[in-house]
C-alpha positions as CSV (number, residue, x, y, z in Angstrom):
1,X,-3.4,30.1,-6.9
2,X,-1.3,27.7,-8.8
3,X,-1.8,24.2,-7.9
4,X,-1.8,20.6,-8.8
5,X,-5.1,19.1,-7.1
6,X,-6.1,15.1,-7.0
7,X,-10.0,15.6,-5.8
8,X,-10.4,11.4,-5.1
9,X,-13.7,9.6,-5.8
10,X,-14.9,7.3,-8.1
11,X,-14.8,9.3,-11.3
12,X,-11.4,10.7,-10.7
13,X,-9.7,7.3,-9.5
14,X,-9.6,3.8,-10.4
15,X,-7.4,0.6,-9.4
16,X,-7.2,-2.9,-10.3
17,X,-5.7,-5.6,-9.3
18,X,-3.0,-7.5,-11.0
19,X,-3.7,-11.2,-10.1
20,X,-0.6,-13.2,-8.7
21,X,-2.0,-16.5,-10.2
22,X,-4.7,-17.7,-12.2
23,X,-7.5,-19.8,-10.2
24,X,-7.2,-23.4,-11.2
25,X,-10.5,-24.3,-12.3
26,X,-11.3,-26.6,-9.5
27,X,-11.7,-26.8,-5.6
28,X,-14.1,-25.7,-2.7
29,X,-13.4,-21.8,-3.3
30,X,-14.6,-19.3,-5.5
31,X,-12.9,-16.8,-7.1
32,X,-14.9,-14.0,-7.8
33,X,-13.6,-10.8,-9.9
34,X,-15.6,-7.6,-9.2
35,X,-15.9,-4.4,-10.0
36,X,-17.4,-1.2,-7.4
37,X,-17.5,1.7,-6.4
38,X,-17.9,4.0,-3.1
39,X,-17.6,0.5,-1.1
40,X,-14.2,0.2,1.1
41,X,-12.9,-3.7,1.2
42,X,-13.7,-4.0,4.6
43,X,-17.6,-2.9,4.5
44,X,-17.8,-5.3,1.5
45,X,-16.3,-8.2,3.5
46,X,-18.0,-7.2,6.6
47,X,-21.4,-7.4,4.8
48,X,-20.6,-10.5,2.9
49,X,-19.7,-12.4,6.2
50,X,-23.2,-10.5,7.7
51,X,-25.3,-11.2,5.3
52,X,-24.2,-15.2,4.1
53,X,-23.4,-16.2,7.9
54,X,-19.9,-17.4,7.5
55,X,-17.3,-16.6,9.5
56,X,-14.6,-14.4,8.4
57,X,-12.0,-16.6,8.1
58,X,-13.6,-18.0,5.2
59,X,-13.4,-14.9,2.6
60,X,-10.6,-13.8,1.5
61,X,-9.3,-10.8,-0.2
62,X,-5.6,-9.9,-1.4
63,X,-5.6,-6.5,-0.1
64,X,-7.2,-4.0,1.0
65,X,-8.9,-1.1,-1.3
66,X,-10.3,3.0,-0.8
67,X,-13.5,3.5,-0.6
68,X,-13.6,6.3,-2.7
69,X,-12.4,4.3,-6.5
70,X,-13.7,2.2,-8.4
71,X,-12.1,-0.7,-8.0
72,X,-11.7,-4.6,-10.0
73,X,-10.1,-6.8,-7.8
74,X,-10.9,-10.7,-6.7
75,X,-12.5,-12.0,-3.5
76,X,-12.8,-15.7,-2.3
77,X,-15.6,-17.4,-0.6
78,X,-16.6,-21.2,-0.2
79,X,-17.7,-22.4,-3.6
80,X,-21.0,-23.4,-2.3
81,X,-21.9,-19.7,-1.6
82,X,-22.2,-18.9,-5.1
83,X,-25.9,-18.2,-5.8
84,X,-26.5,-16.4,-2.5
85,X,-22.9,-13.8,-2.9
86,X,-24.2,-13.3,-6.7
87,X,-27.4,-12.1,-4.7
88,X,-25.7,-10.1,-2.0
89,X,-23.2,-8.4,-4.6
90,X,-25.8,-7.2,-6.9
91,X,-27.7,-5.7,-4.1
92,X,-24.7,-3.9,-3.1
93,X,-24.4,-2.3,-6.9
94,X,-21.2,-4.9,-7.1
95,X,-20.6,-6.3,-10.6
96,X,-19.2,-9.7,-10.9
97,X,-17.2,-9.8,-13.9
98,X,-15.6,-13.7,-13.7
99,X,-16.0,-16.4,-11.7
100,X,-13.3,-19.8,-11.0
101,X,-13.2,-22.2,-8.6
102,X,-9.6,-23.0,-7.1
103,X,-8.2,-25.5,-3.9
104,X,-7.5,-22.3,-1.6
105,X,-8.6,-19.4,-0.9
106,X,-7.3,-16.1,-1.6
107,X,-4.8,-15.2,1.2
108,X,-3.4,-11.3,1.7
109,X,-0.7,-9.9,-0.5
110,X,-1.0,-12.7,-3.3
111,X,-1.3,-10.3,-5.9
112,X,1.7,-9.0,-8.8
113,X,0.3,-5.3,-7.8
114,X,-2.2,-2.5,-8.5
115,X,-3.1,-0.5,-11.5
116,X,-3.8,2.9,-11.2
117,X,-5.4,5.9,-13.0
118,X,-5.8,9.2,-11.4
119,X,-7.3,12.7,-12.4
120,X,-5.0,15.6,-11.6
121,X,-6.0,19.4,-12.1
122,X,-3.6,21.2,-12.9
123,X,-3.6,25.4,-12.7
124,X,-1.0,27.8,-12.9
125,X,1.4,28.7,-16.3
126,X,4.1,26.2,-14.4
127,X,2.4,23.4,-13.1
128,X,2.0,21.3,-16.1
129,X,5.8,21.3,-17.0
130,X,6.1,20.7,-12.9
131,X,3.9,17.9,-13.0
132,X,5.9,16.8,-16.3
133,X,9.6,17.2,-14.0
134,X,8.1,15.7,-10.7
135,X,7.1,12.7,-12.9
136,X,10.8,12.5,-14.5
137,X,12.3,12.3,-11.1
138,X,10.5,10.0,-9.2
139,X,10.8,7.4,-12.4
140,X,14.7,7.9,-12.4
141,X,15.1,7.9,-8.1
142,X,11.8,6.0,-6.9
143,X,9.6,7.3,-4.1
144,X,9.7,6.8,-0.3
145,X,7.5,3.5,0.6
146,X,5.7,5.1,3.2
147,X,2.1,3.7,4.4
148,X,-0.4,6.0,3.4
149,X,-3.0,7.9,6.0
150,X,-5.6,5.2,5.0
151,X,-3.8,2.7,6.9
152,X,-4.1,4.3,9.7
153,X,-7.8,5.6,9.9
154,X,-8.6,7.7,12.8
155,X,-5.5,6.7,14.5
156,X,-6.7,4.3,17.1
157,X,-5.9,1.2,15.6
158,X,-2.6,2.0,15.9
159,X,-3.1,2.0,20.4
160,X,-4.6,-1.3,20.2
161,X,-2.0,-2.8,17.7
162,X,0.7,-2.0,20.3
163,X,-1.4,-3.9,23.2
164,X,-2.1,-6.5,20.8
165,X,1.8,-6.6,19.2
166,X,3.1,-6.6,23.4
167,X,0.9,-9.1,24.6
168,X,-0.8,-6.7,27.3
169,X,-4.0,-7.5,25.5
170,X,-5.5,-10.9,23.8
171,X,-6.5,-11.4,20.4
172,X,-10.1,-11.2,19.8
173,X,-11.5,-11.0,15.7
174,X,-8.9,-12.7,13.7
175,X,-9.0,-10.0,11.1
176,X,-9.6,-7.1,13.1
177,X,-7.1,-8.0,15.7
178,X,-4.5,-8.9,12.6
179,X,-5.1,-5.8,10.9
180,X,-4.4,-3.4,14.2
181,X,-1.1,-5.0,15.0
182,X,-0.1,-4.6,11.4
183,X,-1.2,-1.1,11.5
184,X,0.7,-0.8,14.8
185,X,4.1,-2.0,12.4
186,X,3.2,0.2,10.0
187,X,3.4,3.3,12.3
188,X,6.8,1.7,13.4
189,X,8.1,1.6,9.7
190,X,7.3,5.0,9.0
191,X,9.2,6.5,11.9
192,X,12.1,4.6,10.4
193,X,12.0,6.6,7.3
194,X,10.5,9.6,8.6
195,X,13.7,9.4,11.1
196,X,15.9,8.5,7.9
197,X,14.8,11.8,5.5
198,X,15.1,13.8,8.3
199,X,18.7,12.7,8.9
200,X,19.3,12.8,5.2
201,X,20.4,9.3,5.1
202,X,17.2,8.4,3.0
203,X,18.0,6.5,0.7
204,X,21.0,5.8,1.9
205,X,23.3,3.8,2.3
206,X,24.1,3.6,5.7
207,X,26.3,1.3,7.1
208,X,24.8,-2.2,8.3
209,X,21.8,-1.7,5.9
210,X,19.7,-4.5,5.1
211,X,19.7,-4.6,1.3
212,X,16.6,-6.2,-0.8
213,X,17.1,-6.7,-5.1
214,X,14.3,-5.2,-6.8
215,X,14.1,-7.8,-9.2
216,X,14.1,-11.4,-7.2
217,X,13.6,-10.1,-3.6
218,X,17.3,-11.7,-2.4
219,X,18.2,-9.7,0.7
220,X,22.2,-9.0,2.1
221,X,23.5,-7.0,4.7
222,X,25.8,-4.3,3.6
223,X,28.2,-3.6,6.3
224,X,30.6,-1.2,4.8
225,X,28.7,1.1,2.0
226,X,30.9,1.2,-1.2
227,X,30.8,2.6,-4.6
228,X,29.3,-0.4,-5.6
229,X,26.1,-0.4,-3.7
230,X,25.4,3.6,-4.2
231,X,25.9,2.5,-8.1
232,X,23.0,-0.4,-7.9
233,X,21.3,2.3,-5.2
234,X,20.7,4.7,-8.1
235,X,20.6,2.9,-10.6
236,X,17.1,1.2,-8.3
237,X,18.8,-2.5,-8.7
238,X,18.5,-2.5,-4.9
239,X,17.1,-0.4,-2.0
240,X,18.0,-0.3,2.0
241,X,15.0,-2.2,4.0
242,X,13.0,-1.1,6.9
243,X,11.4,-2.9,10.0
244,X,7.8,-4.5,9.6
245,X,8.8,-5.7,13.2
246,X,8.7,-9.3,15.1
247,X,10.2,-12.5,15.8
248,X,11.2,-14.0,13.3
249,X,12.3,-10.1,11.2
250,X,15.6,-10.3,10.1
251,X,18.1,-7.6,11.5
252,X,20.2,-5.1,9.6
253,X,23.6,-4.0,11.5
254,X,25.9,-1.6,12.5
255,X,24.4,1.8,12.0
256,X,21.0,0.8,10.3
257,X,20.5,-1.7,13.4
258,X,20.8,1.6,16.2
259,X,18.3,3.7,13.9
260,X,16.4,0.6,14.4
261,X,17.0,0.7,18.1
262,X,16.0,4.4,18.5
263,X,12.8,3.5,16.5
264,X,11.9,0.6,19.1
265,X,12.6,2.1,22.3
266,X,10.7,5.4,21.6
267,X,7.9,3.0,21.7
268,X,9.1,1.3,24.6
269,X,10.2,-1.7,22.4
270,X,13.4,-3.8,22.5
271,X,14.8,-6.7,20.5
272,X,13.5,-8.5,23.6
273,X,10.3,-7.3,22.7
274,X,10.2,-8.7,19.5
275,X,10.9,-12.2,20.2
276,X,8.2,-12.6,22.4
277,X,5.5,-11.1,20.1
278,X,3.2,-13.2,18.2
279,X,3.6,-11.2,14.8
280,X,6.3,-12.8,12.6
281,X,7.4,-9.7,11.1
282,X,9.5,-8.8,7.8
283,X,11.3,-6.1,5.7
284,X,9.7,-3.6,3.3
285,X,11.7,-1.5,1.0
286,X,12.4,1.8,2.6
287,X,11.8,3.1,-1.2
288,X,10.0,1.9,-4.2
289,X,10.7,2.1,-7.9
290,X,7.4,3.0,-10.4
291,X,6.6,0.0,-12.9
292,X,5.4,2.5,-15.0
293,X,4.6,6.0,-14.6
294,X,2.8,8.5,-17.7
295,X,0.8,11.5,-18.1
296,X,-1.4,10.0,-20.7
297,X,-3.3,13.1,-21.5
298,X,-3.8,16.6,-20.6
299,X,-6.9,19.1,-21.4
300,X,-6.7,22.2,-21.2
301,X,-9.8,23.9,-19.5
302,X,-12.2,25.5,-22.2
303,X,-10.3,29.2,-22.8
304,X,-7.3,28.7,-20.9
305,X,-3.6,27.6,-21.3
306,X,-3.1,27.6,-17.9
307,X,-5.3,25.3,-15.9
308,X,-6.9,21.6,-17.1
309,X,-6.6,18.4,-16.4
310,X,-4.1,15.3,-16.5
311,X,-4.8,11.6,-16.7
312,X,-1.8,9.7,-14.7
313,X,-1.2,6.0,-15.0
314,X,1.0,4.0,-12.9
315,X,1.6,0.4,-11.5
316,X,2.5,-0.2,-7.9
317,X,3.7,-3.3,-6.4
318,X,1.8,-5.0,-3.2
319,X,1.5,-2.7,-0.3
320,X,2.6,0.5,-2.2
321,X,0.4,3.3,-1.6
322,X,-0.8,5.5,-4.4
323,X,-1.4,8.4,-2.5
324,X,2.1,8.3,-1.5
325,X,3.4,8.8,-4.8
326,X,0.8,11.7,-6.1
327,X,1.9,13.7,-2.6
328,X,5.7,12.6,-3.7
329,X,4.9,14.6,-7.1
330,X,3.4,17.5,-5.4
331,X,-0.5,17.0,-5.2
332,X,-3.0,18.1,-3.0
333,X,-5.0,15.4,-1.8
334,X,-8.7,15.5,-1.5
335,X,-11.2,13.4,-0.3
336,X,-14.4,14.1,-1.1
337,X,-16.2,16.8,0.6
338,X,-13.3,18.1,1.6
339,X,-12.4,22.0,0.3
340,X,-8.7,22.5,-1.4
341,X,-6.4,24.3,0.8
342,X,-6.6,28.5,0.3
């Protein structure tokens, strides 16, 4: 059966991070570059906090990363840990690769992006020249900025972010109890969209949209779409936004505002709801552009024309899943132990 497969692990996908800043050189925290495999960020924090008996507050991490990669990215940690973390890491089969000291520590989302590399096998006369046309389009139109599955985990995160989110139940581990109600937005976000594409106004515009420029982040309500915005639309200058929701989330209008509306009170939310929530909220881009996008190689299986492999590289901004985009260019997705679909 013809098919383009992504079987993830940590031979078949890797991910860096692309550092925001550079660590000043001085101050109480450490910044510590590693590299792993087959450990999730959370297990790794969790065990870091276990293990050094600090309290989680005190190490930080720019994002969240699969288990299932092998991943560089930077954690923070008070300075003074130094010796005893360089212990706990190399227990762990972590390799430290730098090392800087700098005045804060490393707070969520303070990263330029990811780097990615996956392995896709490809079978079937068509599928490399599909691959090859899927890739095409989603560099000229974007991709939808869905959050991936992994956001979600087994789903119950999501129940306890919307306690959490209305207040019908208190805040217990700061980063547990942060992480549910953002998974709880999340899930909010992609209804948006998922209520958008199956209206066909994905994309968009639609009228009252809350614009956001690709290239500084300025955001502007456009009230009356024109041929001016569907120009800088396609042309991926600018993109319609979508609720992370709270307080202090700024509103689109019109239109965009009652998709919003129907979104929120399916959940048995209302503006009144979000003012009195503790989460601050924001927009996201309902659709993301690709920094960069190639097939770098493919190889043919031994004997065949028809089936091999291909080595894709791509660069996603903060909070842009990967998985997304390969299920945007027609993958299967496998996680390991997992059978391909018959």
């Amino acid at each position: 059966m013809a098919a383009l497969r992504f079987r993830q692990s940590a031979d078949t996908f890797t991910v860096e991070e692309i550092p925001l800043f550079e660590p000043s050189g001085e101050g109480g925290h450490l910044y510590l570059t590693i590299r792993r495999r087959d450990i999730s960020t959370p297990y790794l924090l969790r065990t870091l906090q276990k293990r050094l008996g600090v309290k989680e507050p005190d190490i930080g991490c720019a994002g969240n990363k699969d288990r299932d990669a092998t991943t560089i990215q930077t954690i923070s940690l008070p300075a003074a840990l130094e010796t005893r973390a360089g212990d706990v890491l190399g227990g762990l089969g972590v390799e430290v690769l730098g090392s800087a000291r700098h005045e804060h520590k490393l707070r969520t989302g303070k990263l330029k992006g990811n780097r990615f590399t996956a392995v896709i096998e490809w079978s079937g006369p068509d599928e490399r020249e599909r691959l090859e046309a899927a890739c095409a389009h989603v560099r000229e139109h974007g991709f939808p900025n869905a959050f991936g599955p992994q956001r979600f985990g087994d789903g119950r995160a999501v129940e306890e972010g919307r306690l959490l989110f209305s207040g019908l139940r208190r805040f217990g581990s700061f980063r547990k109890s942060r992480f549910a109600v953002s998974v709880f937005q999340a899930h909010l976000f992609n209804q948006l969209l998922e209520l958008r594409q199956e209206r066909d106004l994905y994309p968009g515009p639609v009228a009252g949209d809350l614009m956001k420029k690709h290239d500084t982040g300025g955001e502007f309500v456009a009230e009356a779409p024109d041929p001016e915005i569907e120009r800088r639309i396609r042309a991926l200058e600018i993109s319609p936004t979508g609720p992370i929701p709270g307080r202090k989330m700024p509103h689109p209008a019109l239109d965009a505002l009652e998709l919003e509306r129907e979104v929120l009170a399916a959940n048995g939310l209302n503006e009144g709801s979000l003012m009195a929530t503790k989460a601050p909220g924001a927009r996201r881009f309902l659709r993301v552009p690709v920094g960069s996008l190639a097939l770098q190689a493919f190889s043919p299986h031994s004997g065949s024309d028809d089936s091999g492999i291909a080595t894709l590289a791509f660069f996603l901004p903060p909070g842009s899943y990967a998985n997304v985009l390969l299920r945007t260019l027609g993958c299967e997705i496998l996680k390991p132990g997992v059978p391909a679909a018959s």
